[in-house]
C-alpha positions in Angstrom: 1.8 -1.8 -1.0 2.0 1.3 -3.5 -0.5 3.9 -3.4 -0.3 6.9 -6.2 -2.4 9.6 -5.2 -4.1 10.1 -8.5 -5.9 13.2 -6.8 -3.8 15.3 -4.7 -4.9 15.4 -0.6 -5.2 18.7 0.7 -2.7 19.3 2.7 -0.2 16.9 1.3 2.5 17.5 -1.4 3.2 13.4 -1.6 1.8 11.7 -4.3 3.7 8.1 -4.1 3.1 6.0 -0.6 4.5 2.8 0.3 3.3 0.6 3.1 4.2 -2.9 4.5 0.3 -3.9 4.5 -2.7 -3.7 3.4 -3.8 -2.1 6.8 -0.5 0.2 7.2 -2.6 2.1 4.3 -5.1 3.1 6.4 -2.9 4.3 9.4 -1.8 7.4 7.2 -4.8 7.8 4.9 -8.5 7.5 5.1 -10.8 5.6 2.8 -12.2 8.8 1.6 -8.2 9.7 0.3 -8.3 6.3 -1.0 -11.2 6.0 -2.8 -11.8 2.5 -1.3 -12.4 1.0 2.5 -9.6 -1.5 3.6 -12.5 -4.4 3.7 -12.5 -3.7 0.0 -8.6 -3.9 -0.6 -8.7 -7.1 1.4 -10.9 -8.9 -0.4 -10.0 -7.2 -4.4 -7.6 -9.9 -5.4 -4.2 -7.4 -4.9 -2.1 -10.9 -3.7 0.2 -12.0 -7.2 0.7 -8.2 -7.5 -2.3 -6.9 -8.7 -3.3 -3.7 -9.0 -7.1 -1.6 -8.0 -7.6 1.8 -9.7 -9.8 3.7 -7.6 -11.1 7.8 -8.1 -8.4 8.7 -6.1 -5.5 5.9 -6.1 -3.9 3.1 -8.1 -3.3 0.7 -5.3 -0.9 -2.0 -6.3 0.8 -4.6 -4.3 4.1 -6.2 -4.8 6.4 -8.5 -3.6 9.5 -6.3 -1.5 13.0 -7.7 -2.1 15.3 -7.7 0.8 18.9 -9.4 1.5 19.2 -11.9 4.1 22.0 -11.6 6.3 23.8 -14.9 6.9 23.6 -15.7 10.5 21.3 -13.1 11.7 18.5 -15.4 12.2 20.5 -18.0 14.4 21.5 -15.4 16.7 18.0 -14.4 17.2 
């Protein structure tokens, strides 16, 4: 998850977040900074990486690339 911080939080010079989840969001930031509750997000079609602009936020979700490490997962 990508959240740009079209308004700037008090507080806060960060503007770019990045989160594993949909409810990581809302560990850091409040509804109020997102302009949207987490039931919203949820249910607002962001699988396929789509995107929500809100007052506050363009929320966008995407699909993180990582490496797999041969044989990690057989000696776990």
């Amino acid at each position: 998850m990508h959240v740009h911080q079209t308004k700037p939080i008090e507080g806060s010079r960060q503007r770019y977040w990045y989160f594993s989840s949909i409810s990581a969001v809302y560990t850091v930031l409040s509804a109020e900074q997102v302009g949207a509750s987490k039931g919203y997000l949820l249910h607002a079609g962001l699988s396929g990486n789509g995107s929500i602009m809100t007052k506050h936020a363009i929320i966008k979700q995407s699909t993180l690339i990582s490496k797999v490490i041969r044989g990690l997962a057989e000696r776990l």
